[in-house]
mmCIF file of the N, C-alpha and C atoms, coordinates in Angstrom:
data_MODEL
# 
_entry.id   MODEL 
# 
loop_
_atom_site.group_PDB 
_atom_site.id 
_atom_site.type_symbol 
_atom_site.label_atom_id 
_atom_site.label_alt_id 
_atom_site.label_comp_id 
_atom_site.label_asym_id 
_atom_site.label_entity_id 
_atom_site.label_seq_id 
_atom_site.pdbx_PDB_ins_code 
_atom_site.Cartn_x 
_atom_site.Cartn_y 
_atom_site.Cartn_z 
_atom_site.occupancy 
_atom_site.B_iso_or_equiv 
_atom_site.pdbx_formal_charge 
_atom_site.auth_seq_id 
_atom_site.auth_comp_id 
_atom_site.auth_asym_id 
_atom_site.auth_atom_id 
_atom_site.pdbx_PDB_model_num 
ATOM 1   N N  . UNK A 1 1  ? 58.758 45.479 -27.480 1.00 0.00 ? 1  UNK A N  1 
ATOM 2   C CA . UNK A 1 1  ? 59.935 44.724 -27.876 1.00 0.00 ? 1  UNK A CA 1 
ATOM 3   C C  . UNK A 1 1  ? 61.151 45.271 -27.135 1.00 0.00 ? 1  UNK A C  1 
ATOM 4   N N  . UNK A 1 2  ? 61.635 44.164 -26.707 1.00 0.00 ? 2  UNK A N  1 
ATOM 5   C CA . UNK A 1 2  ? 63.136 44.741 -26.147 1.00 0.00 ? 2  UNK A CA 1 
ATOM 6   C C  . UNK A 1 2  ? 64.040 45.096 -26.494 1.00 0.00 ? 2  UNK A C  1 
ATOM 7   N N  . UNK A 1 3  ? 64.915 45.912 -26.549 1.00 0.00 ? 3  UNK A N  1 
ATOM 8   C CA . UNK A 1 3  ? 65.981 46.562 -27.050 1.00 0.00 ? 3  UNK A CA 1 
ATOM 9   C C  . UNK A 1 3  ? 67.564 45.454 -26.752 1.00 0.00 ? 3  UNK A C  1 
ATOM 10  N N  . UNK A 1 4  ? 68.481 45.506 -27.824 1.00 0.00 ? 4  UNK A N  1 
ATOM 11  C CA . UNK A 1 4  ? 69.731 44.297 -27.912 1.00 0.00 ? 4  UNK A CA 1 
ATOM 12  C C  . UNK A 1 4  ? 70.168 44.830 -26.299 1.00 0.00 ? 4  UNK A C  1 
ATOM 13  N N  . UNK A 1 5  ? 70.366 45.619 -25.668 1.00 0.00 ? 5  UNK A N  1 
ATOM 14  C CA . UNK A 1 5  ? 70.806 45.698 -24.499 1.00 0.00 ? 5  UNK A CA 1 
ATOM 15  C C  . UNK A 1 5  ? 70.279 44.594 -23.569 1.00 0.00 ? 5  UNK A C  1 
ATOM 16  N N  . UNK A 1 6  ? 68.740 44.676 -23.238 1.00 0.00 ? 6  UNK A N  1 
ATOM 17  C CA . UNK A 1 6  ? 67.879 44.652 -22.622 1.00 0.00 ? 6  UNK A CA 1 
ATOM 18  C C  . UNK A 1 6  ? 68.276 42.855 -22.400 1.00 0.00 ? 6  UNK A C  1 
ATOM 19  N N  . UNK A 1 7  ? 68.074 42.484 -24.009 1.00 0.00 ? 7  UNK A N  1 
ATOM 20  C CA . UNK A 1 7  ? 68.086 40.678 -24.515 1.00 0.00 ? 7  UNK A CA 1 
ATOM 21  C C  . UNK A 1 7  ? 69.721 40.732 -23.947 1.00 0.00 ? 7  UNK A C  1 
ATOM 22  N N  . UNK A 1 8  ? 70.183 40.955 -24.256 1.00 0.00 ? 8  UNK A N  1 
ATOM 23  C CA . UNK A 1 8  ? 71.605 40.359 -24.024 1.00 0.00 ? 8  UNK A CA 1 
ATOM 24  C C  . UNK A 1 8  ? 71.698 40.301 -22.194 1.00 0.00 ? 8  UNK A C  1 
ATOM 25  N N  . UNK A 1 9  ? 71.324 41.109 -21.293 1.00 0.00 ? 9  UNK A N  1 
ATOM 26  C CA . UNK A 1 9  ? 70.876 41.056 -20.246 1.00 0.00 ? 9  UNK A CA 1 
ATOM 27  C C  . UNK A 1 9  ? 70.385 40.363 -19.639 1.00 0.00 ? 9  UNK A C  1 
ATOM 28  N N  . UNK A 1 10 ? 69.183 39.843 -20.174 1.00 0.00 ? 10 UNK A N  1 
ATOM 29  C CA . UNK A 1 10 ? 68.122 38.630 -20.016 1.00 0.00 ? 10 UNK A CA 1 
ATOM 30  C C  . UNK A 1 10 ? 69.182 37.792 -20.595 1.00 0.00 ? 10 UNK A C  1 
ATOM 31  N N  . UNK A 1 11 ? 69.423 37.429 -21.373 1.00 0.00 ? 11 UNK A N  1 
ATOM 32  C CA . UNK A 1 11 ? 70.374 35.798 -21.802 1.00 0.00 ? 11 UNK A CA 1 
ATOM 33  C C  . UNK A 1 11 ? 71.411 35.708 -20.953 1.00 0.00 ? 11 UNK A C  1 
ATOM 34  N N  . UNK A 1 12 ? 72.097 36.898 -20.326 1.00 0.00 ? 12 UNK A N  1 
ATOM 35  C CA . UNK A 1 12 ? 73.243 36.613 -19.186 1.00 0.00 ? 12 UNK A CA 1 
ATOM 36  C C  . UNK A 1 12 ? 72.729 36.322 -18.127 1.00 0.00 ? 12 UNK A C  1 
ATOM 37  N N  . UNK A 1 13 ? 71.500 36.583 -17.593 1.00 0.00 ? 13 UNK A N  1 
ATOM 38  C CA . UNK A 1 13 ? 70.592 36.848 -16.405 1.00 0.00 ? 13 UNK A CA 1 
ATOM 39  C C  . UNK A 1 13 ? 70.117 35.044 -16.683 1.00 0.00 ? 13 UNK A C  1 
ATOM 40  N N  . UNK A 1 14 ? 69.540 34.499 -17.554 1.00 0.00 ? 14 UNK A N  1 
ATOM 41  C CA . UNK A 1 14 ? 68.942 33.233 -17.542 1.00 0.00 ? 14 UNK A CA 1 
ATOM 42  C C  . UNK A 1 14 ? 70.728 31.948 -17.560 1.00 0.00 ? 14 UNK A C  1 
ATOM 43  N N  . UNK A 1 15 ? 71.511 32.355 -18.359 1.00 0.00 ? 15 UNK A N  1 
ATOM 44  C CA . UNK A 1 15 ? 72.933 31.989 -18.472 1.00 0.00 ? 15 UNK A CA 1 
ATOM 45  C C  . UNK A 1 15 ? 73.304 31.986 -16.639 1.00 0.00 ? 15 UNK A C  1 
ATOM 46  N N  . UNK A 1 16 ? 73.417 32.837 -16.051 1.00 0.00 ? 16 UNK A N  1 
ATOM 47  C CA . UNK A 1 16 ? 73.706 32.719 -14.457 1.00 0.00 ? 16 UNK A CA 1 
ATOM 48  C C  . UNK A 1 16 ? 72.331 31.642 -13.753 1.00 0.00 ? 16 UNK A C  1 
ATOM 49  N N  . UNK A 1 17 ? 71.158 31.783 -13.959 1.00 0.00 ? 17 UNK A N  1 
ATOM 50  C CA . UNK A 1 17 ? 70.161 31.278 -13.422 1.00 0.00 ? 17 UNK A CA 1 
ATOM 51  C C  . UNK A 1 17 ? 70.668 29.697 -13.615 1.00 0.00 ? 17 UNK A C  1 
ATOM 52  N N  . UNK A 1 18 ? 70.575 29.482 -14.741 1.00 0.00 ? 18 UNK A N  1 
ATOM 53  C CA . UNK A 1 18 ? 71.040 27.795 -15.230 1.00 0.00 ? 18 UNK A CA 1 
ATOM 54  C C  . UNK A 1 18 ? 72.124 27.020 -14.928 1.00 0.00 ? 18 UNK A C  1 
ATOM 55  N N  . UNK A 1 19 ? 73.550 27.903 -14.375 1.00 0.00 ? 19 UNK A N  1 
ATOM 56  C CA . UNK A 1 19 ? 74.497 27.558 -13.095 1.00 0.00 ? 19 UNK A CA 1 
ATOM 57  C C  . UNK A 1 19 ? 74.188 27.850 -12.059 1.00 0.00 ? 19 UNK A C  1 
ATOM 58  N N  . UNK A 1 20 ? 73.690 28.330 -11.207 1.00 0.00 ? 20 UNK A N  1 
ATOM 59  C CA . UNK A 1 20 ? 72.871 28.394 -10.089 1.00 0.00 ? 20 UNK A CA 1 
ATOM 60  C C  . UNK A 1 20 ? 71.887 26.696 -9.335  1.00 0.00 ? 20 UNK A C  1 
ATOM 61  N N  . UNK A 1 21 ? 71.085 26.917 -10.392 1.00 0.00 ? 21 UNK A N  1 
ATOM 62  C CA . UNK A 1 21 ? 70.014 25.643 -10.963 1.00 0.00 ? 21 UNK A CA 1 
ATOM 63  C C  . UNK A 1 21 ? 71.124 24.664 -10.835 1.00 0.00 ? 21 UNK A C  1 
ATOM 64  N N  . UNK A 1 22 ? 71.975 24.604 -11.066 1.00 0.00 ? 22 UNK A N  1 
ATOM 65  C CA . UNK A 1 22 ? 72.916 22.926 -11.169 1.00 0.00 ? 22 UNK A CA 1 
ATOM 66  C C  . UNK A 1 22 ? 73.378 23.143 -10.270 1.00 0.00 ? 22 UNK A C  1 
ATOM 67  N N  . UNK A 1 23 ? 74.219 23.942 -9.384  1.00 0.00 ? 23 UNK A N  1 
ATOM 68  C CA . UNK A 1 23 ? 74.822 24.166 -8.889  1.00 0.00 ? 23 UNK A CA 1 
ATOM 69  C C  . UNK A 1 23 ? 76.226 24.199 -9.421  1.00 0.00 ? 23 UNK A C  1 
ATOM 70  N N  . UNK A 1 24 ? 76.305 24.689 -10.470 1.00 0.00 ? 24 UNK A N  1 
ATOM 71  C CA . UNK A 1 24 ? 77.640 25.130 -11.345 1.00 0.00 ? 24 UNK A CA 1 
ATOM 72  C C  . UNK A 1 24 ? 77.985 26.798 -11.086 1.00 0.00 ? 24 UNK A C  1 
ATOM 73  N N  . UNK A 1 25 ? 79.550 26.707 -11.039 1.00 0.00 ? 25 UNK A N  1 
ATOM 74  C CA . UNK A 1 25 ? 79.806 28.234 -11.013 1.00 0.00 ? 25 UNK A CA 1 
ATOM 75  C C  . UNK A 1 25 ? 79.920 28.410 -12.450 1.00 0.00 ? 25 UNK A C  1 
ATOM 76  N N  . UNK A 1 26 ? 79.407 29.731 -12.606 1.00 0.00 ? 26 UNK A N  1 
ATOM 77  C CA . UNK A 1 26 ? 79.958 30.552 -13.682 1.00 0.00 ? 26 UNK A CA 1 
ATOM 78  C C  . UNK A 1 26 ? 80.450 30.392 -14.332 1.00 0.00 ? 26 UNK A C  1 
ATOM 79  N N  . UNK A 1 27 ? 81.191 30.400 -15.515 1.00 0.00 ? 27 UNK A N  1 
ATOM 80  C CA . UNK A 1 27 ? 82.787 30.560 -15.848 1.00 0.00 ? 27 UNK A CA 1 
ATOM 81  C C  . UNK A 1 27 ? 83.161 32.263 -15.315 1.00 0.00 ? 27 UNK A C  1 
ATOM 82  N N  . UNK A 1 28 ? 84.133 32.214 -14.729 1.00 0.00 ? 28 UNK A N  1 
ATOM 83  C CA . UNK A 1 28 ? 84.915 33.427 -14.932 1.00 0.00 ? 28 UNK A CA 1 
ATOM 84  C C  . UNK A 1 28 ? 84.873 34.088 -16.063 1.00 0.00 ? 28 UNK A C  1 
ATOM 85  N N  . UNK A 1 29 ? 85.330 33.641 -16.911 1.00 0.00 ? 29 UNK A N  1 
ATOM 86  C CA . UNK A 1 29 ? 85.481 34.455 -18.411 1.00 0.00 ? 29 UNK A CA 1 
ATOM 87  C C  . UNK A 1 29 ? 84.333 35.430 -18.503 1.00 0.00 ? 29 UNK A C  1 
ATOM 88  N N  . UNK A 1 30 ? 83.055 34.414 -18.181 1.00 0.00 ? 30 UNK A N  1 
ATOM 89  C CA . UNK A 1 30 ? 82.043 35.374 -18.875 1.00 0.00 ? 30 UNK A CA 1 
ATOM 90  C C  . UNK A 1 30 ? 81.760 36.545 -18.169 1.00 0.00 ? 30 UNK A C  1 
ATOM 91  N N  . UNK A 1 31 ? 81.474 36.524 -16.794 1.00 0.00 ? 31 UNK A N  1 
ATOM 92  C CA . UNK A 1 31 ? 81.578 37.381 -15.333 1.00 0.00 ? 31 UNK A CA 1 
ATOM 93  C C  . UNK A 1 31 ? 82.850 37.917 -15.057 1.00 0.00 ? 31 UNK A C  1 
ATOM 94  N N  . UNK A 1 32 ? 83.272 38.670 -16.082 1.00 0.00 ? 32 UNK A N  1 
ATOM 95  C CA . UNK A 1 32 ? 84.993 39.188 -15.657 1.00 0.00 ? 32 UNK A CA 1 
ATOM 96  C C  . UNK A 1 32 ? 85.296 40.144 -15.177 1.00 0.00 ? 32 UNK A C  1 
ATOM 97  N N  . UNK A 1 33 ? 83.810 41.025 -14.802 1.00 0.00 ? 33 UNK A N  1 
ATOM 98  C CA . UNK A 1 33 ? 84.150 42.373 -14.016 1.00 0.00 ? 33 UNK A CA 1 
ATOM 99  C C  . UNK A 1 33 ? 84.513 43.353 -14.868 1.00 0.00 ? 33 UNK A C  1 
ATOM 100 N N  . UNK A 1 34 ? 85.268 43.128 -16.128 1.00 0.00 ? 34 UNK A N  1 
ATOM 101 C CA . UNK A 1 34 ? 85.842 44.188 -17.033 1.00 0.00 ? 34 UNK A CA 1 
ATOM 102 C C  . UNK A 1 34 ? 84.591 44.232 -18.279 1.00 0.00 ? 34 UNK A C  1 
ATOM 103 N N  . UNK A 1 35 ? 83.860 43.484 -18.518 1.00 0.00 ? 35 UNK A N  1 
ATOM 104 C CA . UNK A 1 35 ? 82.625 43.315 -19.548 1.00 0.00 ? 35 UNK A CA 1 
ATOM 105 C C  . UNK A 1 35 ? 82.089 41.866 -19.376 1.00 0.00 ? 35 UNK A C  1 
ATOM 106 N N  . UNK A 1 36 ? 81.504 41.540 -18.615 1.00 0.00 ? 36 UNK A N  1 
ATOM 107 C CA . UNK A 1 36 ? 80.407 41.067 -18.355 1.00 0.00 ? 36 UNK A CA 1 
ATOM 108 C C  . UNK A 1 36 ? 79.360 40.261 -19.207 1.00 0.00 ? 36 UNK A C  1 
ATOM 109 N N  . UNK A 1 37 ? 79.351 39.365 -19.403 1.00 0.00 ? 37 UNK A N  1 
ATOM 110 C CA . UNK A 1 37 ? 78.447 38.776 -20.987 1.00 0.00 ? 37 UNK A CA 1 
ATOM 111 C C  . UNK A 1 37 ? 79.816 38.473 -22.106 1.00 0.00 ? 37 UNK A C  1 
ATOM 112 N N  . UNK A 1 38 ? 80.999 38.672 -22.304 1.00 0.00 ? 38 UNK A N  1 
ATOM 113 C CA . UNK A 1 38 ? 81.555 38.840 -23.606 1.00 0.00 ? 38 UNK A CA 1 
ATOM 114 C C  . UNK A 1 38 ? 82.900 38.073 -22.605 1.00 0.00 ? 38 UNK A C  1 
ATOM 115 N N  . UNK A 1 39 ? 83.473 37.277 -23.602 1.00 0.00 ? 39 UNK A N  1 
ATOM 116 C CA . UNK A 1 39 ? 84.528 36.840 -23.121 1.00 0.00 ? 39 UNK A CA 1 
ATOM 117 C C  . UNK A 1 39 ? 86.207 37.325 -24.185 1.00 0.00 ? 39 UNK A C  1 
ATOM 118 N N  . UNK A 1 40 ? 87.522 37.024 -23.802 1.00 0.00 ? 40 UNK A N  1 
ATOM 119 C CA . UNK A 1 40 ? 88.238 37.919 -24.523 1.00 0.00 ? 40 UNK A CA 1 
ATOM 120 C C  . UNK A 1 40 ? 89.134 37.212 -25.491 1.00 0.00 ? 40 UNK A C  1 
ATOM 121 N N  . UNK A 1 41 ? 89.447 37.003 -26.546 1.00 0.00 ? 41 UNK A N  1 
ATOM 122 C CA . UNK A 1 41 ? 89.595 35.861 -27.548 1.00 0.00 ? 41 UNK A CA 1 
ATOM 123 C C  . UNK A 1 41 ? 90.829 36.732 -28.165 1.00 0.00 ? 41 UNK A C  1 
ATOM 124 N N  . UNK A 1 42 ? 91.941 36.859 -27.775 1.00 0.00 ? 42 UNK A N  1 
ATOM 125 C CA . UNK A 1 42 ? 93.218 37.602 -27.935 1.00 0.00 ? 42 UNK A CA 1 
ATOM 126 C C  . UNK A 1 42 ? 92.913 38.865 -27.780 1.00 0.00 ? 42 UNK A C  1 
ATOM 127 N N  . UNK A 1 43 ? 92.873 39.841 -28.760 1.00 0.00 ? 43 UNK A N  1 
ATOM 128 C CA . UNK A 1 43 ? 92.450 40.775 -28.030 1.00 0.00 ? 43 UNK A CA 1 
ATOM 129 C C  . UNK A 1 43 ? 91.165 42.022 -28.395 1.00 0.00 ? 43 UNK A C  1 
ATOM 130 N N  . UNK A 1 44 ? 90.725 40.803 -28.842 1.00 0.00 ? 44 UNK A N  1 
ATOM 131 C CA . UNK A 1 44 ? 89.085 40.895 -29.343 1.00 0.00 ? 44 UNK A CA 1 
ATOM 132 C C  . UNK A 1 44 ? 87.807 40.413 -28.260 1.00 0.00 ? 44 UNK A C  1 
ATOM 133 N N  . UNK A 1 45 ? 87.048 41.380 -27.754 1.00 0.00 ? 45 UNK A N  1 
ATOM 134 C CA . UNK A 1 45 ? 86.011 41.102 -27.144 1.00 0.00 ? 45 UNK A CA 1 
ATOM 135 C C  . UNK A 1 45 ? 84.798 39.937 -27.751 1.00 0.00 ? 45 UNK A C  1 
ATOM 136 N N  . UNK A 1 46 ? 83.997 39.005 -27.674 1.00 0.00 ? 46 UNK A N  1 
ATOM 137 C CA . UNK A 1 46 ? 83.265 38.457 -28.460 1.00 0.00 ? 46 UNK A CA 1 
ATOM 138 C C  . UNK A 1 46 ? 82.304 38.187 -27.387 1.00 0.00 ? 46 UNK A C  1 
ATOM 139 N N  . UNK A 1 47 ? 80.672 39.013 -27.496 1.00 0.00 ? 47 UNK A N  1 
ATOM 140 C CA . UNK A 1 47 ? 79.214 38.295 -26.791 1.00 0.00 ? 47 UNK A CA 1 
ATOM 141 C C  . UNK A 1 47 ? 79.305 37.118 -26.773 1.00 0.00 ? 47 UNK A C  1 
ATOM 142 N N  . UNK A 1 48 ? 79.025 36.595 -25.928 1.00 0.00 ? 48 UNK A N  1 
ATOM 143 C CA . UNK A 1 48 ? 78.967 35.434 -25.358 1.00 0.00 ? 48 UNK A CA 1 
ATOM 144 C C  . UNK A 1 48 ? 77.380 34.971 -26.372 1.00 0.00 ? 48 UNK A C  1 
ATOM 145 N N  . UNK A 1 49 ? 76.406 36.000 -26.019 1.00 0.00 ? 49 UNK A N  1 
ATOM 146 C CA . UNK A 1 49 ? 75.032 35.758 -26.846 1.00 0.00 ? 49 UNK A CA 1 
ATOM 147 C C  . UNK A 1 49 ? 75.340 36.062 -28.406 1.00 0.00 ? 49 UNK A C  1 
ATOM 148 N N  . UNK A 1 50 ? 76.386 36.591 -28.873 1.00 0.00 ? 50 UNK A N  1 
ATOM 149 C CA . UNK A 1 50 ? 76.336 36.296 -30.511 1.00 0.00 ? 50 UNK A CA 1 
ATOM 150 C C  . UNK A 1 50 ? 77.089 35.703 -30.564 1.00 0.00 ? 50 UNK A C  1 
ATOM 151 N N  . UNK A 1 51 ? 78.265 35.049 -30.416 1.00 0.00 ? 51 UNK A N  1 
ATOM 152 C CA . UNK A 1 51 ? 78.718 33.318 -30.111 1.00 0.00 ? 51 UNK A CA 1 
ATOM 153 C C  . UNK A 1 51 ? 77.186 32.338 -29.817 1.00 0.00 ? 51 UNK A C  1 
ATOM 154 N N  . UNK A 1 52 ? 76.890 32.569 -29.263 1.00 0.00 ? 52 UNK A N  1 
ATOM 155 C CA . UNK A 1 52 ? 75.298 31.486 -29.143 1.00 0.00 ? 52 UNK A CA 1 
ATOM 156 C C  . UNK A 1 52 ? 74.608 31.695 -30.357 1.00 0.00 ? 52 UNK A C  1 
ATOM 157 N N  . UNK A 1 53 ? 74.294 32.857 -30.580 1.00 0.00 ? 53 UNK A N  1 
ATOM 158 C CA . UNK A 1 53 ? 73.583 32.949 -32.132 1.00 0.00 ? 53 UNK A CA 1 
ATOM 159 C C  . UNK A 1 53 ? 74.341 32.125 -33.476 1.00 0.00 ? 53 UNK A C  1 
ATOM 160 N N  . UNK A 1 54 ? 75.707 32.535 -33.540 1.00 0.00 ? 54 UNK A N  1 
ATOM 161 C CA . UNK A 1 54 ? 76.301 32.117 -34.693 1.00 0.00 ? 54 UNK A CA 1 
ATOM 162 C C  . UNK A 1 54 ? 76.336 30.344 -34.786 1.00 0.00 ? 54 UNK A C  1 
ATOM 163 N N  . UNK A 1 55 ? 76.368 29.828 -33.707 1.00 0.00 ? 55 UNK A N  1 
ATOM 164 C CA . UNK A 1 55 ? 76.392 28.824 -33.293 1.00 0.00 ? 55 UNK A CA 1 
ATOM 165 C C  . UNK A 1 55 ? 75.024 27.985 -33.850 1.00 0.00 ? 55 UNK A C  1 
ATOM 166 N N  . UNK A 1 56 ? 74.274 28.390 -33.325 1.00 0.00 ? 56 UNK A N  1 
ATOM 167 C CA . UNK A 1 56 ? 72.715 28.127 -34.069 1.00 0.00 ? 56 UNK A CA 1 
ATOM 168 C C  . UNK A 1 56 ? 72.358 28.473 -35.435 1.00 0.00 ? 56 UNK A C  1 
ATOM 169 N N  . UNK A 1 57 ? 73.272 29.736 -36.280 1.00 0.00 ? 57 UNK A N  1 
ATOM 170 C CA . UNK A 1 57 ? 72.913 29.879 -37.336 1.00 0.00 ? 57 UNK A CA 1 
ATOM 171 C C  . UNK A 1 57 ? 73.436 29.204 -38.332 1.00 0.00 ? 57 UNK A C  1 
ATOM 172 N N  . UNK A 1 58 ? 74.838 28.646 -37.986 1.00 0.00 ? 58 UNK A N  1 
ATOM 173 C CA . UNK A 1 58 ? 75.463 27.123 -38.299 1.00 0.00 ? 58 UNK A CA 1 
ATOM 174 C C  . UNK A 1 58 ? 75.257 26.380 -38.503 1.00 0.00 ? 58 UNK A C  1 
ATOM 175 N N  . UNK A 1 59 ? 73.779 25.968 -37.623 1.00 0.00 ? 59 UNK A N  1 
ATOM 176 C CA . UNK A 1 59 ? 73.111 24.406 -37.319 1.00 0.00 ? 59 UNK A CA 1 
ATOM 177 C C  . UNK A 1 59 ? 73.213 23.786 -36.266 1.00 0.00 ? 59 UNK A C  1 
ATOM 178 N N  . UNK A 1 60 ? 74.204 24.325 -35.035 1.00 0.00 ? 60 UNK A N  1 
ATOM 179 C CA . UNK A 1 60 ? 74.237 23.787 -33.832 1.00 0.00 ? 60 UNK A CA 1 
ATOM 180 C C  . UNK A 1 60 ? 75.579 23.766 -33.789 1.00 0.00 ? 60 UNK A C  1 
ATOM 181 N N  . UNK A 1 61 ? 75.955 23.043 -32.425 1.00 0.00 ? 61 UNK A N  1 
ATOM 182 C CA . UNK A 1 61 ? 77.355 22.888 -31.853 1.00 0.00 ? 61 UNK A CA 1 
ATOM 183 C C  . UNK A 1 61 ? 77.925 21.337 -32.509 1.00 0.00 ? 61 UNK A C  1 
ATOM 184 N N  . UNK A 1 62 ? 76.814 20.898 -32.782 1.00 0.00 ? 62 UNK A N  1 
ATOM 185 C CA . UNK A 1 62 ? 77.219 19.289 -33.433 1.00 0.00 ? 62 UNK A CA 1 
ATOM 186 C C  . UNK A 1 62 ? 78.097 19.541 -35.156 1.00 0.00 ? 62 UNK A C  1 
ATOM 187 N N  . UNK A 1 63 ? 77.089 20.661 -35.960 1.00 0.00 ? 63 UNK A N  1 
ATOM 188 C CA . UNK A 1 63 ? 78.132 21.151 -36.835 1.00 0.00 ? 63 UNK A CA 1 
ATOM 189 C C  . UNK A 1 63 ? 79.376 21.953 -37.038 1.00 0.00 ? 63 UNK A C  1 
ATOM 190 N N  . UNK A 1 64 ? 78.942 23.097 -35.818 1.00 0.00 ? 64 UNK A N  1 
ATOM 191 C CA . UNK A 1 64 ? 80.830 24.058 -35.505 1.00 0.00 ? 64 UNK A CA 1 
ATOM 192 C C  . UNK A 1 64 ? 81.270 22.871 -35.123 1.00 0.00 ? 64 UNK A C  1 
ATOM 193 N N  . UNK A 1 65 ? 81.241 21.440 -34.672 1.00 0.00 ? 65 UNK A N  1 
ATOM 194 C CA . UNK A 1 65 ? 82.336 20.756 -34.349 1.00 0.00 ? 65 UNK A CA 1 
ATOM 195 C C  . UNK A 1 65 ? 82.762 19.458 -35.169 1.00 0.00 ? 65 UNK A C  1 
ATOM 196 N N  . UNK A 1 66 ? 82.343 19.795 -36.030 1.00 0.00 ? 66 UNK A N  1 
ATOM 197 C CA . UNK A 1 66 ? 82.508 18.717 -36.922 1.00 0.00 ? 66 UNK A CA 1 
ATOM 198 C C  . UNK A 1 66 ? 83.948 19.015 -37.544 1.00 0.00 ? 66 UNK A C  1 
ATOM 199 N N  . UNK A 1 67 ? 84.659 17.789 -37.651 1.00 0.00 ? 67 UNK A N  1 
ATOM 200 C CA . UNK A 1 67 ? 85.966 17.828 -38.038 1.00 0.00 ? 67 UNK A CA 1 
ATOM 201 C C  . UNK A 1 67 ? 86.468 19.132 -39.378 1.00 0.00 ? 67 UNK A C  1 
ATOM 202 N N  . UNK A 1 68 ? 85.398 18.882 -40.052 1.00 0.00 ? 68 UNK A N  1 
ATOM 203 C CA . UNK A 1 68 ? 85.953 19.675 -41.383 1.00 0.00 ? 68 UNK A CA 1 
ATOM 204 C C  . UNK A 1 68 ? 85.378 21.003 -41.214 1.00 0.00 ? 68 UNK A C  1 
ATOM 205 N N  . UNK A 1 69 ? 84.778 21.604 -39.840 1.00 0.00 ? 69 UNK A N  1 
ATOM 206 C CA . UNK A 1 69 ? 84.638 22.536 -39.341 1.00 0.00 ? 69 UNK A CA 1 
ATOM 207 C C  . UNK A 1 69 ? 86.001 24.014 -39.277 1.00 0.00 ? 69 UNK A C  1 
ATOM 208 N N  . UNK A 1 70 ? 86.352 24.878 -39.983 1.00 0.00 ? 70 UNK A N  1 
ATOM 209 C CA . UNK A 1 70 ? 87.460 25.498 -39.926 1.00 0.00 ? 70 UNK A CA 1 
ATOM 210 C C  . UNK A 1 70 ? 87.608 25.819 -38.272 1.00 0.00 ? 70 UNK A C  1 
ATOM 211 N N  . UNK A 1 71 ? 86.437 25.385 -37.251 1.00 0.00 ? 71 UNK A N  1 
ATOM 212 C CA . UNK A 1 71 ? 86.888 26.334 -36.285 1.00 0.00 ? 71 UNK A CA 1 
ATOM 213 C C  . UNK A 1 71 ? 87.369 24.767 -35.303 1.00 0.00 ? 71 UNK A C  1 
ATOM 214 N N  . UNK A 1 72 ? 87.009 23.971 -35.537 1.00 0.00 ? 72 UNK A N  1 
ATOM 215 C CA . UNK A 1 72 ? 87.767 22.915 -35.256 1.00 0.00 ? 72 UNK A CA 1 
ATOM 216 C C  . UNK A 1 72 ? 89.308 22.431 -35.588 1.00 0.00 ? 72 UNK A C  1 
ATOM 217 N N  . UNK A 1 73 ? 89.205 22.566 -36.734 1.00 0.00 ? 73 UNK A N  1 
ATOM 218 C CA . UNK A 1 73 ? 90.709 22.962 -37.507 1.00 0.00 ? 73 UNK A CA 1 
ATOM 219 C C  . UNK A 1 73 ? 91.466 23.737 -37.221 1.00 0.00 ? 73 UNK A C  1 
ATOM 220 N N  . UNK A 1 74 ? 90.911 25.174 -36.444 1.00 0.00 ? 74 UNK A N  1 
ATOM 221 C CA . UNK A 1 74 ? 91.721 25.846 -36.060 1.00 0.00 ? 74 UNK A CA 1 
ATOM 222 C C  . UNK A 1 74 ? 92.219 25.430 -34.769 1.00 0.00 ? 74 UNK A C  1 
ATOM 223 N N  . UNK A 1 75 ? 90.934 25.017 -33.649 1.00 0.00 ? 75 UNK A N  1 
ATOM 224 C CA . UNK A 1 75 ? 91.256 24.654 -32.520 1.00 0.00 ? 75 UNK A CA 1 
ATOM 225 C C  . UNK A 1 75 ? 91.697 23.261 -32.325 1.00 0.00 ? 75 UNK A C  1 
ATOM 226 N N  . UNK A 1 76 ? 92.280 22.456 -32.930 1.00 0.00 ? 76 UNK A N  1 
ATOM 227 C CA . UNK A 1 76 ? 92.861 21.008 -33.377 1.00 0.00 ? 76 UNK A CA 1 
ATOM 228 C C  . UNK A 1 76 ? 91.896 20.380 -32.599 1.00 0.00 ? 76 UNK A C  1 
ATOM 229 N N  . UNK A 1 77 ? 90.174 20.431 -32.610 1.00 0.00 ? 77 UNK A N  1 
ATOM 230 C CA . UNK A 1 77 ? 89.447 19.469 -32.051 1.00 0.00 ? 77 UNK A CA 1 
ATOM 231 C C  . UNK A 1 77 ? 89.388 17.815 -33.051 1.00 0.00 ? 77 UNK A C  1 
# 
């Protein structure tokens, strides 16, 4: 079994493969040279792969975006 390093590695490693594959760049954010995998949300670091988890443990991106979603509410989607 792999160790959370190891997975989070592999999910950034398959995450680059799948812009590659389209021919999409990156986002910057995630590839920032300063931490790598985690993007910076004021001035809080947040995994990019536990953002993906929480996301799924939600029910998907169809429910974080549902209007009566607080994080929609927050972000006036």
């Amino acid at each position: 079994m792999h160790n959370l390093v190891d997975q989070r590695r592999q999910f950034l490693g398959s995450l680059v493969s799948y812009h590659k594959q389209r021919n999409l760049k990156v986002p910057p954010e995630i590839l920032n040279g300063e931490r790598d995998g985690a993007i910076k949300m004021g001035d809080t670091w947040v995994e990019v792969v536990e953002l993906f988890m929480a996301v799924l443990r939600v029910g998907g991106l169809e429910k974080v975006c549902h209007p009566s979603h607080i994080l929609c509410q927050i972000a006036d989607i």
